[in-house]
C-alpha positions in Angstrom: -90.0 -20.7 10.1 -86.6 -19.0 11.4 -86.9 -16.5 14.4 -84.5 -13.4 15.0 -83.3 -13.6 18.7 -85.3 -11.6 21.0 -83.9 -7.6 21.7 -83.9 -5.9 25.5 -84.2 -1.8 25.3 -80.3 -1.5 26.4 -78.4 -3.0 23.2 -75.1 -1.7 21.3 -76.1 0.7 19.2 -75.0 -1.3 16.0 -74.7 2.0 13.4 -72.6 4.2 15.7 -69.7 1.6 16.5 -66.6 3.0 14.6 -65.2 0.5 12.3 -62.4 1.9 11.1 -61.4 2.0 14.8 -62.4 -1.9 15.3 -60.3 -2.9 12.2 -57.3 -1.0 13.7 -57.9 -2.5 17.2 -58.0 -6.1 16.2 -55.2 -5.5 13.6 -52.6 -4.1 15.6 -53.2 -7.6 18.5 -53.0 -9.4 15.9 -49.4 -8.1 15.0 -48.3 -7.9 18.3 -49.4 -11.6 18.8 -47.4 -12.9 15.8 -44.4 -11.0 16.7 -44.6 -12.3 20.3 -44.8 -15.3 18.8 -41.7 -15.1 16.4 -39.7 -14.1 19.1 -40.9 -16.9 21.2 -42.1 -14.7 24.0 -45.2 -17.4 24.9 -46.4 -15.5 28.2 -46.9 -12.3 26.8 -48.8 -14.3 23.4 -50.9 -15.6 26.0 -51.7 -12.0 27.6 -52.2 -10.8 24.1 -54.6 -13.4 22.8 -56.2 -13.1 26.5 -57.0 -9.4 25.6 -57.9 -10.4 22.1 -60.2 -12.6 23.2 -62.0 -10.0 25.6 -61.7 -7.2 22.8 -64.9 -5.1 22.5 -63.7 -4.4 18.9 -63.0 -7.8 18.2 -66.3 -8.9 19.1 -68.1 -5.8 17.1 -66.2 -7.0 13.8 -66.7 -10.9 14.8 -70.5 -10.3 14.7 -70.3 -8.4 11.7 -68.6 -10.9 9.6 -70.9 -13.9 10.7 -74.2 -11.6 10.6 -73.6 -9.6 7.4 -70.7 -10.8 5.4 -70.7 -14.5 5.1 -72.4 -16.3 3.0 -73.7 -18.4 5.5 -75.8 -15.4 7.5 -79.3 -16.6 6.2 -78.9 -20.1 7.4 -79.8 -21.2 11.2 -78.3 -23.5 13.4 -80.6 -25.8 15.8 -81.9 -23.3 17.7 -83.2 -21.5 14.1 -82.2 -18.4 15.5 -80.7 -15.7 13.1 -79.6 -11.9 13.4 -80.8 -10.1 10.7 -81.2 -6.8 11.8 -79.3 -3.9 13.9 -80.8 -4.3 16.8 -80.5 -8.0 16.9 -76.4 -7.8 16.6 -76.2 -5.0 19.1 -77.7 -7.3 21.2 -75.5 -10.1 20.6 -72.6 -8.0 20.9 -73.7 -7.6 24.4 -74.7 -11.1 25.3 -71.1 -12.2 23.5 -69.6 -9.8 26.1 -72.0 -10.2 29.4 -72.5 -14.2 28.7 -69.1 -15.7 29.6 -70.6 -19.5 30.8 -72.3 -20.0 27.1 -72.2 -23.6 26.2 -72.3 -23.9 22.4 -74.9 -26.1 21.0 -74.6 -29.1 18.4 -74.6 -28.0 14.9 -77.4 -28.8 12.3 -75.6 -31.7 9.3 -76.6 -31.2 6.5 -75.1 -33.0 3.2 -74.1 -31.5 0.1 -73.8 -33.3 -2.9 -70.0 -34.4 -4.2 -68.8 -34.8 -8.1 -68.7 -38.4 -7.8 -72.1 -38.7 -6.9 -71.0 -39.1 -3.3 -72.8 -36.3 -0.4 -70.5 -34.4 1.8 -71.4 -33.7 5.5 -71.7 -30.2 6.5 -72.0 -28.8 10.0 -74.2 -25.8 10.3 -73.4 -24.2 13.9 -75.5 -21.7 15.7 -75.5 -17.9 14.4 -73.9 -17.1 18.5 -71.5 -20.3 18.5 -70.3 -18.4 14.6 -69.5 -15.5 16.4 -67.5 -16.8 19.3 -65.5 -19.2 17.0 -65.2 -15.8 15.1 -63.5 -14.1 18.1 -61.5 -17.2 18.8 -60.1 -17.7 15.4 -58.7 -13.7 15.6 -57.2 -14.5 19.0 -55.5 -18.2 17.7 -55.1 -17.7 13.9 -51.5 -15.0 14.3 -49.9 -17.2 16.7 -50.1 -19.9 14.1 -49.2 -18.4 11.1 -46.0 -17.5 12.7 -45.3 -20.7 12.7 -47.2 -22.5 9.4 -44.9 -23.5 6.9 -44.6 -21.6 3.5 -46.0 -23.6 1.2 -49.2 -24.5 3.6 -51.8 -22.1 1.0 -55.0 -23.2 2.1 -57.7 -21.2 4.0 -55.0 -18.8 5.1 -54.9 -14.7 5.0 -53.7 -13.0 2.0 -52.8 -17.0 0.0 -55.2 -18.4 -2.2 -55.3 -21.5 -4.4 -53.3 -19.3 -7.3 -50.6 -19.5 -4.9 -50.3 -23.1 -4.4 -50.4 -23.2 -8.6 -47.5 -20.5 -8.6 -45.7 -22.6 -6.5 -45.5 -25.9 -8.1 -44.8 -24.3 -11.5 -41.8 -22.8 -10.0 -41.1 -26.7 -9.1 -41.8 -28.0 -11.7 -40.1 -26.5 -14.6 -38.7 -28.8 -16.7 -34.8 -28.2 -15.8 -35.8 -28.6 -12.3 -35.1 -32.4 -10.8 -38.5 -33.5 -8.7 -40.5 -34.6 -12.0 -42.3 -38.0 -9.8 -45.4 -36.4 -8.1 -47.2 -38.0 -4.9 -50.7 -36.7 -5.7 -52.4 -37.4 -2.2 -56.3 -37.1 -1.0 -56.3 -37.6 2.9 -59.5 -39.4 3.9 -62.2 -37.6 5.2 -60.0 -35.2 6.8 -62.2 -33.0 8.3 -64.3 -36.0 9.8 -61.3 -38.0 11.5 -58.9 -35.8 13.0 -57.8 -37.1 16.7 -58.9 -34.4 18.9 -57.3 -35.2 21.7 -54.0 -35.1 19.6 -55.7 -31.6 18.2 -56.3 -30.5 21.7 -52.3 -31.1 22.5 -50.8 -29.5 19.5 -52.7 -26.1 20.3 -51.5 -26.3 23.8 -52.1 -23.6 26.4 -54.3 -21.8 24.2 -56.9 -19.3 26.5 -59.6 -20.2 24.6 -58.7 -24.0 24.5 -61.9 -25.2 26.9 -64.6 -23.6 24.1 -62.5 -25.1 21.2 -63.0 -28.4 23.0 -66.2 -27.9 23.9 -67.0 -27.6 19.9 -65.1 -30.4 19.1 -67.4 -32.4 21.7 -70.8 -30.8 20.7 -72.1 -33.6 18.3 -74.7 -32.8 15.7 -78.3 -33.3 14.9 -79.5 -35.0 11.7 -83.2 -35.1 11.1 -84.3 -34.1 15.0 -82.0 -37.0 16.0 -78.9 -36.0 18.0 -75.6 -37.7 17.7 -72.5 -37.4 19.5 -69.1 -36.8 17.7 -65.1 -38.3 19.4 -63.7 -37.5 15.9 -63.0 -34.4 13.7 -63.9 -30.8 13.4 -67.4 -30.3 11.9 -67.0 -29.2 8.0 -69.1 -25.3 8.4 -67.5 -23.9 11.2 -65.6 -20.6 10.9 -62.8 -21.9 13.0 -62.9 -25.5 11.2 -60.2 -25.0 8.2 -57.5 -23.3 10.8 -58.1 -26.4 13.0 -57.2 -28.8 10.2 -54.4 -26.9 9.3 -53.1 -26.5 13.1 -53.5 -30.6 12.7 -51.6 -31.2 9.4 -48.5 -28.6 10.7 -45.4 -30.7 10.7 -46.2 -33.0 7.9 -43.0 -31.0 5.8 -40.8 -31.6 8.6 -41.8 -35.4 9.1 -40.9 -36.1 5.8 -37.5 -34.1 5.6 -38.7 -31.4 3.2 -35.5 -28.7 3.7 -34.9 -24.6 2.1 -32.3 -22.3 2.3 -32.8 -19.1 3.7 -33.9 -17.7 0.7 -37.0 -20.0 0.2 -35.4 -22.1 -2.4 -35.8 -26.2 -2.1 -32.4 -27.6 -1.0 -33.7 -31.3 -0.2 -35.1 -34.1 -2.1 -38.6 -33.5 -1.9 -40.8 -30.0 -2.0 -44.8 -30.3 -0.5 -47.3 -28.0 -1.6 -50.1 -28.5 0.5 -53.7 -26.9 0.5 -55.7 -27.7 3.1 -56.3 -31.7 3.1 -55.1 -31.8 -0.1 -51.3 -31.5 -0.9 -48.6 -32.9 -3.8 -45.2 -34.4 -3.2 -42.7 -33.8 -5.5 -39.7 -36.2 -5.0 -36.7 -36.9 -7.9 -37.5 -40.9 -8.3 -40.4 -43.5 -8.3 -39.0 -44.9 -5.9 -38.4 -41.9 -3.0 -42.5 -40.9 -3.8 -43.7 -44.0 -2.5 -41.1 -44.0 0.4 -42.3 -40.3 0.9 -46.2 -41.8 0.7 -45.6 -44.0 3.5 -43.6 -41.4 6.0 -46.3 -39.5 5.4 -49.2 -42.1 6.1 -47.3 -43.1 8.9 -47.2 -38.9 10.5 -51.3 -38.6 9.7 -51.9 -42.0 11.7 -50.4 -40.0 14.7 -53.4 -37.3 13.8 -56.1 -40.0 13.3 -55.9 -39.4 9.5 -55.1 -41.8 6.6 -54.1 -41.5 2.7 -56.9 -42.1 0.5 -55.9 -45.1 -1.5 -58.2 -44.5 -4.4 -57.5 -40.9 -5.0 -53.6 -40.9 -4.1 -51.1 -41.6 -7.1 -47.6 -41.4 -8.1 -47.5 -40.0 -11.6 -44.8 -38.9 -13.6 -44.8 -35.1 -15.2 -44.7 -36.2 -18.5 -48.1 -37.9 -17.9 -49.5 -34.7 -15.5 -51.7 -34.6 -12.6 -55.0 -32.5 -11.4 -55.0 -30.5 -8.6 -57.5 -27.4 -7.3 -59.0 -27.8 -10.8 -55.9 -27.4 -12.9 -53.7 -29.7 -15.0 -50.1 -29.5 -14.6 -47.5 -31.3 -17.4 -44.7 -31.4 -19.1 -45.0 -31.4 -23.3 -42.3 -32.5 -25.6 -41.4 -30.1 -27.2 -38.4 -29.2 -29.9 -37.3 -25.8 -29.1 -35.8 -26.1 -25.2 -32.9 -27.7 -23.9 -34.9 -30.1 -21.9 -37.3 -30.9 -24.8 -40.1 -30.6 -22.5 -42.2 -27.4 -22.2 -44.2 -26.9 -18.4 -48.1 -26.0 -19.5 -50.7 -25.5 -16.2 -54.6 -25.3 -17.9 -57.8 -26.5 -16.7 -58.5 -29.6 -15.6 -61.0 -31.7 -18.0 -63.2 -32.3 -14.5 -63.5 -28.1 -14.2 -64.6 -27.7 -17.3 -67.0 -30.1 -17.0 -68.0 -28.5 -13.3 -68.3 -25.3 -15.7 -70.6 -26.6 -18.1 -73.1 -28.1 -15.8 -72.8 -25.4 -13.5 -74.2 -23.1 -16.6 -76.5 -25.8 -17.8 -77.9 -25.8 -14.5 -78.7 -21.9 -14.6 -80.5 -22.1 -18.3 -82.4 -24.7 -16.9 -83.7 -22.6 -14.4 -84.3 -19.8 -16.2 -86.3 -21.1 -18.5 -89.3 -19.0 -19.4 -87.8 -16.2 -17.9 -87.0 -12.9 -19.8 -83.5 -13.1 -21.3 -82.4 -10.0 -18.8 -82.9 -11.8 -15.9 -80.9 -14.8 -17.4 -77.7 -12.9 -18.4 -78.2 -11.0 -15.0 -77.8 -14.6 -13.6 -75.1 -15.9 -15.9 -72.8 -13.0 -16.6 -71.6 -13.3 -12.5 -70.9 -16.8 -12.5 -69.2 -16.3 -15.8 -66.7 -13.9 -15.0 -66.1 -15.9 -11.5 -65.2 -19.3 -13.6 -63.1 -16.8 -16.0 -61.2 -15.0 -13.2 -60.3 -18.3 -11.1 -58.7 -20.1 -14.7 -56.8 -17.1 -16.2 -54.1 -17.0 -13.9 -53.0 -20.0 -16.5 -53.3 -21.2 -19.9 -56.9 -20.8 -21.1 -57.1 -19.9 -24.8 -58.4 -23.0 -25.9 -61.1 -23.9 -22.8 -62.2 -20.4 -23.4 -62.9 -21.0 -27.1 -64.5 -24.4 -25.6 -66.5 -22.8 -23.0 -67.9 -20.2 -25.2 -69.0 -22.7 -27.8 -71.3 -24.4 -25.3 -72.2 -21.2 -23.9 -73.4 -20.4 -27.6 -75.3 -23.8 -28.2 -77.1 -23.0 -25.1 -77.8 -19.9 -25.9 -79.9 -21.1 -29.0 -81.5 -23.9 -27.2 -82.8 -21.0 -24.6 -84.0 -19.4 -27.8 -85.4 -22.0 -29.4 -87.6 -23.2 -26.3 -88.8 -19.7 -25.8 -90.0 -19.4 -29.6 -90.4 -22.8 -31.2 -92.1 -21.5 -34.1 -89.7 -18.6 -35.1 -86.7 -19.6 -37.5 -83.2 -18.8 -37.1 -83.0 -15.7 -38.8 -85.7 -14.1 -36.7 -83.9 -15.4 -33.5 -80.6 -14.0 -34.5 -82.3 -10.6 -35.2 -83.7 -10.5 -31.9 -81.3 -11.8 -29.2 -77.7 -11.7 -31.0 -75.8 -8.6 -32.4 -73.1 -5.9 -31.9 -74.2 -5.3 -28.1 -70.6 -4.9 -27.0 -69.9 -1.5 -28.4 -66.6 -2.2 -27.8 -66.1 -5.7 -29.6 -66.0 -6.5 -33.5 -68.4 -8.9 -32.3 -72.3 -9.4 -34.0 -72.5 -12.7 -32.4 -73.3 -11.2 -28.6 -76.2 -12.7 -27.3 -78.5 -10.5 -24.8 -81.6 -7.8 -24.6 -81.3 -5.4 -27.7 -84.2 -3.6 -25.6 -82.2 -2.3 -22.8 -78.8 -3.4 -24.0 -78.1 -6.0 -21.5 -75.4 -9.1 -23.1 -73.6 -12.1 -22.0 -69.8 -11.6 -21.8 -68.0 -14.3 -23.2 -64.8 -16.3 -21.5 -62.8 -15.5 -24.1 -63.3 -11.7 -23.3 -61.4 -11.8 -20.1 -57.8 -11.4 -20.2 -54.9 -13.9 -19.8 -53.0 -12.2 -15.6 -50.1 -14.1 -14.3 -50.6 -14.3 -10.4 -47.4 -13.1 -8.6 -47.1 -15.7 -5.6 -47.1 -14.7 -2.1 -43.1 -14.9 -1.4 -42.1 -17.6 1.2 -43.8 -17.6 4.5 -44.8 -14.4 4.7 -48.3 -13.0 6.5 -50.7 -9.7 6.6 -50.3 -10.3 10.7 -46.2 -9.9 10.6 -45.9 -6.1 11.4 -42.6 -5.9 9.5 -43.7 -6.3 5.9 -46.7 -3.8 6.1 -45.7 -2.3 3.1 -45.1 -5.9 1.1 -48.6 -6.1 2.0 -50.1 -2.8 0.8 -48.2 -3.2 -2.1 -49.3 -6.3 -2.9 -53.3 -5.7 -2.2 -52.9 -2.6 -4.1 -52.1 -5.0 -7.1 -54.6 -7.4 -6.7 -57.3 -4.0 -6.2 -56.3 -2.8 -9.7 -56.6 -6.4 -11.3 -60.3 -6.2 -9.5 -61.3 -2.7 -10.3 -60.8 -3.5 -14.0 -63.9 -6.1 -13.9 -65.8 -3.0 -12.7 -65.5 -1.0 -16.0 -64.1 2.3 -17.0 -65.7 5.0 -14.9 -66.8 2.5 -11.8 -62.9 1.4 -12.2 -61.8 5.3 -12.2 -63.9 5.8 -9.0 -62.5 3.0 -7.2 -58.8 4.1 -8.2 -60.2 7.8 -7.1 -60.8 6.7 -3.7 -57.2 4.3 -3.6 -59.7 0.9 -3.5 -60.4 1.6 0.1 -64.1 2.1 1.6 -64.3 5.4 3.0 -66.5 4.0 6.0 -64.6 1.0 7.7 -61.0 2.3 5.9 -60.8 -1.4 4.2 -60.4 -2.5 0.8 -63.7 -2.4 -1.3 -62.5 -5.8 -2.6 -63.0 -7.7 0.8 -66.0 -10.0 -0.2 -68.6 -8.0 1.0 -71.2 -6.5 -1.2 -70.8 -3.0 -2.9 -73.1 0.1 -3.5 -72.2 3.2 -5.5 -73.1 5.3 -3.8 -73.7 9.1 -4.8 -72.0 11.6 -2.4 -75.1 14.3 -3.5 -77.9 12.4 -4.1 -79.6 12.4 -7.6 -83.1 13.8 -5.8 -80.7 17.4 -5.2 -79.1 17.4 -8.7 -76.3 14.8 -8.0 -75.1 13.3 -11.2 -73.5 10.1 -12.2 -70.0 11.3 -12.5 -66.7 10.4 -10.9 -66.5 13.1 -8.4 -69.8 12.7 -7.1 -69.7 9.0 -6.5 -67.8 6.2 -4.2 -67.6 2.7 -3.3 -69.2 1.9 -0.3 -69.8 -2.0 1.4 -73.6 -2.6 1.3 -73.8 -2.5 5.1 -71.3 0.8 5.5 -73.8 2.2 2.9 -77.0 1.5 5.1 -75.1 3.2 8.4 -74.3 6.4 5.8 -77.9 6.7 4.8 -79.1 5.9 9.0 -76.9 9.0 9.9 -78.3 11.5 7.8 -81.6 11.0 9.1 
């Protein structure tokens, strides 16, 4: 059984705080950290992260993305404490501030299970130690991306694994030179990394003792406590910028050179996300010279190439990487006779088809609304993360097994019926909007399955060069930009919940940031249907789950 920590009578009073104040608090140190940092003016970065890391503001939104927003809020660490309500996280905004001398705890391992069979450890910290590394991260994470190279994509603000694909098509076009590709796995990256070396490359950080203090903590595995010289535990919030803070320099090791104007001018280009990165070098034989430079730079970090999952392929043959397949075709109408396609990769697909073999499986006996309730999410998930690339065909694919288990679903829930009677009662012209009589769904309340092939084909527009949300002089690059990706969003939504988001510019009215920030949503009515309010555009708005629940405690 998991507790909630204990509350005094003097706490925060967690629905008054002003978020929209918070967010432009913590944003504005953050830009003044990363342009203290690109001007190399290290004392005042250090008096900046200093007041970061003693921010009021910054510990408010810290708790609020660890309590509320992550997906990790219902799990416990060792001391199975959690904060799941608003009297709880006023309190722990106060302990965060009052309790300087906290020594974090070990963190709970758990495994979870790999594709090849294989179990990956997981380190569950404490809900409190969550919120410092929360604090910490927003104090070290601007000084660093000042300073991360360009093509470093993973687990950084406002880049995304689409980038990292954008990228390496640009590459690798088939006119451009670098066709032999070092496709590199680093060996259990997040379990080996030197922390000592670690602990030198962040330097004078402010917050360095409680970073090293983590590192240190150990875990505990079935009640049985273990100590821990190597690695950053896999789980922690502060975990992924760590491992990239420990891979920074691997470009520069191996020589990779651009011009001013982003563009490659040396032999080789990297494209690295998180612990997993490609080299793209012009012969055979400069890949495996590159693939021991760069062996030779991680043994400095206590890291090593994996030698079973790192290759040198050629493009003509292609390569996997974040779930896509990159390779030159021959074709007979280019100069080059070759023709760059990026799909997904045969092992996604096959991720795809157990992951929704997995939910049929689990639904079955249920009423078919609850199991397209179930499906039609992870669905459009799956079909959003592929259609930055070519798809037509692994739709078609995916939607053919979707179909077959669609009647096996059927055909368990009524073995004596035939197919005409099944068709009659779970497929037809559901869609109103499709040609389409082979929709599969509840003709009693109108509830369907979407199909892949229903969402649309979006070319991703790659983040340009090394630029960040946190430099202060491309504010309106960035607006711009989310104000893109907010459309592409809001059209998943539909035609009137897509005309209230555009209504109210994609921003929650609330906290001031973008409804499309991973938290939940609520539509919530500006009248409420109990005083006449009706369901129409002017009397409804986007609101996070949790900005909805302080609405609704105000008016009382």
């Amino acid at each position: 059984m998991q507790n909630t920590a204990n509350v005094t009578e003097r706490t925060t009073e967690w629905h008054s705080i002003d978020w929209r104040k918070s967010n432009r608090i913590v944003r504005g140190l953050r830009r003044r950290i990363y342009k203290a940092t690109s001007e190399g003016n290290w004392r005042k970065v250090r008096n900046l992260q200093k007041l970061l890391l003693r921010s009021y503001s910054n510990v408010t939104l810290s708790v609020r993305r660890v309590t509320q927003e992550n997906k990790g809020r219902k799990t416990a660490g060792v001391d199975k404490v959690l904060a799941k309500t608003p009297q709880v996280r006023g309190k722990m905004v106060e302990d965060l501030i009052k309790n300087q001398s906290w020594k974090p705890k070990p963190v709970k391992r758990v495994y979870i299970p790999k594709p090849n069979g294989k179990k990956r450890p997981l380190g569950i910290p404490t809900i409190k130690d969550r919120c410092l590394q929360a604090i910490v991260k927003n104090a070290l994470e601007p000084c660093w991306e000042a300073q991360f190279e360009g093509t470093s994509y993973g687990f950084r603000p406002g880049r995304s694994t689409h980038d990292a694909i954008g990228k390496i098509y640009l590459s690798a076009r088939p006119n451009n030179t670098k066709k032999w590709i070092l496709d590199a796995d680093i060996k259990g990256c997040f379990d080996n990394i030197n922390q000592d070396k670690l602990m030198e490359v962040i330097g004078n950080f402010p917050g360095r003792k409680l970073i090293n203090l983590w590192l240190k903590a150990g875990y505990v595995h079935k009640n049985v406590y273990q100590n821990q010289e190597t690695g950053t535990p896999q789980g922690g919030i502060i975990s992924p910028l760590l491992a990239n803070i420990a891979l920074h320099g691997m470009e520069k090791a191996i020589g990779v050179k651009y011009n001013s104007h982003g563009n490659s001018i040396g032999k080789r280009i990297l494209v690295r996300y998180a612990d997993d990165f490609i080299c793209m070098c012009e012969t055979k034989e400069d890949a495996e010279i590159a693939q021991v430079e760069i062996n030779n730079w991680l043994k400095t970090r206590g890291l090593q190439l994996s030698p079973e999952k790192t290759r040198i392929k050629h493009l003509t043959d292609g390569f996997d990487f974040l779930g896509f397949n990159i390779r030159h075709y021959k074709v007979n109408n280019t100069k080059t006779g070759y023709k760059l396609l990026i799909k997904p990769s045969k092992e996604f697909l096959k991720k795809t088809k157990r992951d929704l073999r997995e939910i049929f499986l689990n639904q079955i006996g249920n009423p078919v609304r609850r199991l397209v309730t179930t499906l039609n999410p992870v669905i459009r998930g799956k079909a959003n993360y592929l259609n930055k690339v070519v798809t037509s065909m692994a739709f078609r694919e995916l939607d053919d097994y979707l179909y077959k288990r669609q009647v096996r679903y059927a055909k368990r829930k009524h073995p004596n019926k035939n197919k005409k009677w099944m068709k009659q009662r779970y497929w037809g012209k559901l869609n109103l909007s499709r040609n389409d009589k082979w929709v599969f769904g509840d003709k009693e309340t109108g509830v369907y399955a979407i199909k892949f092939s229903w969402i649309k084909i979006e070319r991703h527009a790659i983040v340009k060069q090394r630029h960040s949300p946190d430099d202060p002089k491309l504010k309106e690059y960035w607006e711009k930009r989310n104000k893109k990706c907010n459309q592409s969003e809001a059209k998943r939504l539909g035609s009137i919940r897509e005309r209230v988001a555009r209504k109210q510019n994609y921003k929650c009215p609330v906290c001031g940031e973008s409804i499309f920030n991973d938290e939940p949503l609520h539509l919530h009515h500006i009248k409420p249907k109990c005083e006449g309010g009706k369901d129409e555009v002017n009397n409804l708005t986007w609101l996070h789950q949790y900005c909805h629940h302080k609405t609704h405690y105000q008016k009382k």
